[in-house]
C-alpha positions as CSV (number, residue, x, y, z in Angstrom):
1,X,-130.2,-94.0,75.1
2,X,-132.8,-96.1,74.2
3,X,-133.5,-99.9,75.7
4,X,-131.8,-102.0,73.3
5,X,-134.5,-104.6,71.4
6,X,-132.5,-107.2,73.3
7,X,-133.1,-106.6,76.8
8,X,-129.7,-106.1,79.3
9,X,-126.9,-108.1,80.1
10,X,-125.0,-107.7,83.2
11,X,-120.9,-107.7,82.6
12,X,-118.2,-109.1,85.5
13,X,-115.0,-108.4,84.8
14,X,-112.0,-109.5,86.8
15,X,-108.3,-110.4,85.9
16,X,-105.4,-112.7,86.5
17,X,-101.2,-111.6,85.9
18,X,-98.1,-112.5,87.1
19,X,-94.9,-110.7,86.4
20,X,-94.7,-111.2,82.4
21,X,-98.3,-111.8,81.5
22,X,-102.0,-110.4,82.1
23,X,-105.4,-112.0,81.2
24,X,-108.9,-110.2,81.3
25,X,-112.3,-111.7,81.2
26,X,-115.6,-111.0,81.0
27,X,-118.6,-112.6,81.1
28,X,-122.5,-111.4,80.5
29,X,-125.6,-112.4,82.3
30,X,-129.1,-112.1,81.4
31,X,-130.6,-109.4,83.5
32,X,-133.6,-108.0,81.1
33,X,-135.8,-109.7,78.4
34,X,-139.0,-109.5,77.0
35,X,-141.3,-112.8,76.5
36,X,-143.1,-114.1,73.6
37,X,-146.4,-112.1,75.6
38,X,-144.2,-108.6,74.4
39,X,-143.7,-108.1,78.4
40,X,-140.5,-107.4,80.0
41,X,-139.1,-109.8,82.9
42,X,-136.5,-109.3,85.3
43,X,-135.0,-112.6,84.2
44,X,-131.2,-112.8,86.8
45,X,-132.7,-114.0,89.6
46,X,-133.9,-117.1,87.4
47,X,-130.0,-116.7,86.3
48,X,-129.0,-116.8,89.8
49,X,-130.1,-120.1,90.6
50,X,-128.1,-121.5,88.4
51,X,-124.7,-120.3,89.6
52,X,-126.5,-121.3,92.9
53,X,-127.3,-124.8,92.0
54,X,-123.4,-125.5,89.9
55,X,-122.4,-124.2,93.7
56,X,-124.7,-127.1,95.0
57,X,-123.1,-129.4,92.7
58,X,-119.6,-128.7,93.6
59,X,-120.0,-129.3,97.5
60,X,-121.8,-132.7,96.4
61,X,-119.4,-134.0,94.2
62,X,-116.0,-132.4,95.7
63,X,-117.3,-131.3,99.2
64,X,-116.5,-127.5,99.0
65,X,-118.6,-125.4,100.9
66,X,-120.6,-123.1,99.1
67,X,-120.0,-120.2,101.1
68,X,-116.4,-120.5,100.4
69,X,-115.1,-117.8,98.0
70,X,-113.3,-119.4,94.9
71,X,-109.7,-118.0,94.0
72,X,-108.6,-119.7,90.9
73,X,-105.0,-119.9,91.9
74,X,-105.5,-121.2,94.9
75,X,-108.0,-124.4,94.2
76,X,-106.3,-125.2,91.2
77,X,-102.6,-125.8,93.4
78,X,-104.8,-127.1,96.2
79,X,-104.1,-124.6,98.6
80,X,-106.7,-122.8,100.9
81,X,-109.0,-125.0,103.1
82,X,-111.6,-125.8,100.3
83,X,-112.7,-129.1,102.2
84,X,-113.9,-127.0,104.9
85,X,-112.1,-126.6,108.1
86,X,-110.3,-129.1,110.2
87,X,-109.8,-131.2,106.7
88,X,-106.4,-131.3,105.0
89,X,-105.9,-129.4,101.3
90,X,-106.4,-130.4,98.5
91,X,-102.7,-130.8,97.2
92,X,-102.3,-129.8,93.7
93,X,-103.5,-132.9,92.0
94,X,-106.6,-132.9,93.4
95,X,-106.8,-129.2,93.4
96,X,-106.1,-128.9,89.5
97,X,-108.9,-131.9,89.2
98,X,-111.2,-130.0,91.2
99,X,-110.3,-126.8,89.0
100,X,-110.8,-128.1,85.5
101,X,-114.1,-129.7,86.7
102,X,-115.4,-126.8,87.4
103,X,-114.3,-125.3,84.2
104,X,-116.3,-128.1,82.6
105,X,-119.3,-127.3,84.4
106,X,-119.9,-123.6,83.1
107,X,-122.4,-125.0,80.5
108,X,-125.3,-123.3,82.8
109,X,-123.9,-119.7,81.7
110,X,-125.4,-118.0,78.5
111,X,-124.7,-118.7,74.9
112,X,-121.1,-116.6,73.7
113,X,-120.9,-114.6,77.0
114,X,-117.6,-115.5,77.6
115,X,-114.7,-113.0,76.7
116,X,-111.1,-113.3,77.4
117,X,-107.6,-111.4,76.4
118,X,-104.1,-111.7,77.3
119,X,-101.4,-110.0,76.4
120,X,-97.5,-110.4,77.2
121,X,-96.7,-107.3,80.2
122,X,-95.0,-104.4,78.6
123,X,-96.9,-104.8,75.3
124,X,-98.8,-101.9,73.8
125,X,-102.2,-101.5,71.6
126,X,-102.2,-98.6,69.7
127,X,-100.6,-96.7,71.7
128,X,-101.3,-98.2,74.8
129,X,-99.4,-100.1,76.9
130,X,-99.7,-103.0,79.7
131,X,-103.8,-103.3,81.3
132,X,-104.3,-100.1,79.9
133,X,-104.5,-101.7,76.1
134,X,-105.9,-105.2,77.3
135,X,-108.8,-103.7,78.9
136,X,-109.3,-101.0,76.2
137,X,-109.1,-104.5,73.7
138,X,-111.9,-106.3,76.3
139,X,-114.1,-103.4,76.4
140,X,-114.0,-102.8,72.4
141,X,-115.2,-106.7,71.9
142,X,-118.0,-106.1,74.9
143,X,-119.7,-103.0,72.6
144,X,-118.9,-105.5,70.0
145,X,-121.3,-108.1,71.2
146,X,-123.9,-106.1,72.8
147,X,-124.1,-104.5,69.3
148,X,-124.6,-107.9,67.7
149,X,-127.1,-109.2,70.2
150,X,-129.1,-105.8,70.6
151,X,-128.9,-105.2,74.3
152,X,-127.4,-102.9,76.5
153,X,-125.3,-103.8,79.3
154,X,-123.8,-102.4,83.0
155,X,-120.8,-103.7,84.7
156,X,-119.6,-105.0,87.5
157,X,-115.7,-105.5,88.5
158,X,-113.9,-106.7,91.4
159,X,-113.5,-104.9,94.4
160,X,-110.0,-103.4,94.3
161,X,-109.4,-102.4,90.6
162,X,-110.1,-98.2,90.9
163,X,-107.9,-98.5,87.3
164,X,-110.6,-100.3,85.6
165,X,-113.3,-98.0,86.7
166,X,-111.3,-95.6,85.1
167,X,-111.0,-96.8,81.6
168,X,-114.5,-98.1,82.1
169,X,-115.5,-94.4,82.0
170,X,-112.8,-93.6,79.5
171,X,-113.8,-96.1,77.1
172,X,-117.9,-94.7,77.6
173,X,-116.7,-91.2,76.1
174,X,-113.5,-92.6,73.7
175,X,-112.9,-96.3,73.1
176,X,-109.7,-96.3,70.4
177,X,-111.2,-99.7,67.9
178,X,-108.8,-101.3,65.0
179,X,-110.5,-102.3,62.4
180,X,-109.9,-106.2,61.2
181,X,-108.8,-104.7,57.4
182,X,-106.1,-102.9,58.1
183,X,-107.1,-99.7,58.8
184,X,-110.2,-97.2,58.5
185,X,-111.4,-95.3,55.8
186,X,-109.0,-92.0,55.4
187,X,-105.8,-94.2,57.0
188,X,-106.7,-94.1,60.0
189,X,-105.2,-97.0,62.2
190,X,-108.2,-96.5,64.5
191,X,-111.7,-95.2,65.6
192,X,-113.4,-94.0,68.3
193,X,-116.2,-96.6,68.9
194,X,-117.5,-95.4,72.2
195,X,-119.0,-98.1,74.5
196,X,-122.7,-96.4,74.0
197,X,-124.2,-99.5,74.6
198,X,-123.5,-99.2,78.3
199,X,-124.5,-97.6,81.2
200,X,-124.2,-95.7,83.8
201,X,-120.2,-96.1,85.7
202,X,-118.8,-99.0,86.4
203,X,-119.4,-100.9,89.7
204,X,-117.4,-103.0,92.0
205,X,-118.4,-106.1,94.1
206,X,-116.8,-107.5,96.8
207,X,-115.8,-111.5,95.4
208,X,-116.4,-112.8,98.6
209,X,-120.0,-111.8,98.5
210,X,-120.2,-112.3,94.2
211,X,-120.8,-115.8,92.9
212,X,-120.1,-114.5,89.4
213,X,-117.4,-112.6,90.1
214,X,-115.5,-115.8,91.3
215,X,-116.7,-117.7,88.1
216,X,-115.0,-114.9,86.2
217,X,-111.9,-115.0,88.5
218,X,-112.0,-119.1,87.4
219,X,-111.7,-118.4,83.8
220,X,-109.5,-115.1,83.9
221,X,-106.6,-118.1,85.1
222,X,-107.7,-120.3,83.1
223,X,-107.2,-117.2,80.0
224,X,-103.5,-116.5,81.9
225,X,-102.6,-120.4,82.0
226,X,-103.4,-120.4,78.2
227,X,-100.8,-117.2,77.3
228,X,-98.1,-119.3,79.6
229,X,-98.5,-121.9,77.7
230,X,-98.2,-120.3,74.3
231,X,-94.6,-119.2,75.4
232,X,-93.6,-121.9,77.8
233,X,-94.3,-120.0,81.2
234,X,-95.6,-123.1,83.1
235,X,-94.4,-124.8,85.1
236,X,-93.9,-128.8,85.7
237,X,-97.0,-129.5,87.7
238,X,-99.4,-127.4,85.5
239,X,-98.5,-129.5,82.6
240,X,-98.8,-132.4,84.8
241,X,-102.1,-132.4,86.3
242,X,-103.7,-131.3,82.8
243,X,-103.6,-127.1,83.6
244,X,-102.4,-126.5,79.8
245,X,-105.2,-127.0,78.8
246,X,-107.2,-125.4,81.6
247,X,-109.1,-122.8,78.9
248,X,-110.2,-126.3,76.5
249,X,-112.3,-127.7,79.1
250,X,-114.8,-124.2,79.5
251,X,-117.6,-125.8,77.1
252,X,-117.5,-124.6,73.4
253,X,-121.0,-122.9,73.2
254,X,-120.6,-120.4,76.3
255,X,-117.2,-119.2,74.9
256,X,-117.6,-116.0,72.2
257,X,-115.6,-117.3,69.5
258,X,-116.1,-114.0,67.6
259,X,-113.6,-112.3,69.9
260,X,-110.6,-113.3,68.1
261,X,-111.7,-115.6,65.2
262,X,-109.3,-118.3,64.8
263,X,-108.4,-119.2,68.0
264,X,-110.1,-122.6,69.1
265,X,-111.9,-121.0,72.3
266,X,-112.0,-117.5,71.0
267,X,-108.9,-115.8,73.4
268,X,-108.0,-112.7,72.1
269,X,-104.0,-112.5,72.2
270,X,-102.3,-108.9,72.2
């Protein structure tokens, strides 16, 4: 394989489900580029500080540590001891405030790097049926954009998922891909678009110790409060405290609206 004209992105992957729906996400990082000088720079640590300093910003303006680890479902019903400890909760007012803000605050991540799709439990793609089909459906639109972008990814996913390593290395060898007409040439419902763009196998990270991995575990609830809300799944409080809309306040840019062209923030629903 040869280095992609684009440089490398760095994938995290994570998901959120309950018992009738599941949510993937993804998002890319800039890992590899090459200056206007035609040399090639090591650009994530320069990435890095970003998450670092939106980390910064969220103990300032909410007071939460920023060693704590982030779980979406927790902050955003204000349980866990996000004030630090000795402090009360949050509650789920101020938990769901604190959530959407930091939704609103992913403006420092890179331009379309943002993929998410949900499907209802129980359905099937091609074939395929519950995570299996959602993230064959996540890793088709990642080969998708590194394609469009030129550059050639690795990926990391959250400790704990052993399934997704293992369509991770399916999906490298056979990656089953619709085609947005109908159908391939020769009637074929679908083709093998292999996810050659990437490399190597897929690794894990423990969230704890993965400042992006929590970011993706953010908007991977925020994807699953959007599919709830589609078919009336939440409940009283989440529509209270502004949770409906949880997936409308990630800014615009960051989101790839090319992964399912029509919806407003580009969520791909199965």
């Amino acid at each position: 394989m040869l280095l992609q004209p684009g440089g490398i992105d760095v994938w995290y992957v994570d998901e959120s489900s309950d018992d009738r729906y599941v949510a993937v996400s993804a998002i890319s990082v800039p890992f590899l580029r090459c200056g206007e000088d035609g040399q090639w720079r090591v650009v994530w640590g320069d990435e890095f500080k970003k998450v670092q300093a939106f980390r910064l910003s969220l103990r300032a303006k909410h007071g939460v540590p920023v060693r704590k680890e982030l779980h979406a479902l927790n902050l955003a019903s204000g349980r866990g001891s996000y004030r630090g400890k000795g402090r009360p909760r949050f509650g789920k007012r101020a938990g769901a405030a604190v959530y959407l803000w930091a939704l609103q605050n992913f403006d420092f991540l890179q331009f379309a790097s943002i993929i998410s799709v949900v499907a209802q439990r129980g359905k099937t793609l091609y074939g395929y049926g519950k995570l299996e089909g959602v993230m064959y459906a996540l890793f088709q639109r990642m080969q998708r954009q590194s394609e469009v972008t030129r550059r050639a990814g690795f990926t990391f996913f959250d400790e704990g998922h052993a399934e997704f390593r293992k369509l991770y290395r399916r999906a490298r060898i056979h990656l089953p891909t619709g085609s947005s007409q109908g159908g391939w040439p020769g009637g074929q419902l679908t083709m093998n678009k292999p996810m050659v763009n990437f490399v190597k196998d897929g690794n894990t990270q423990d969230s704890s110790h993965s400042l992006y991995v929590q970011i993706v575990d953010l908007i991977a609830y925020a994807a699953l409060l959007r599919i709830r809300r589609r078919y009336g799944g939440l409940t009283p409080w989440q529509i209270r405290f502004g949770l409906d809309d949880a997936y409308d306040a990630i800014p615009i840019q960051v989101c790839n609206l090319n992964a399912a062209r029509g919806e407003p923030r580009g969520v791909k629903f199965l």
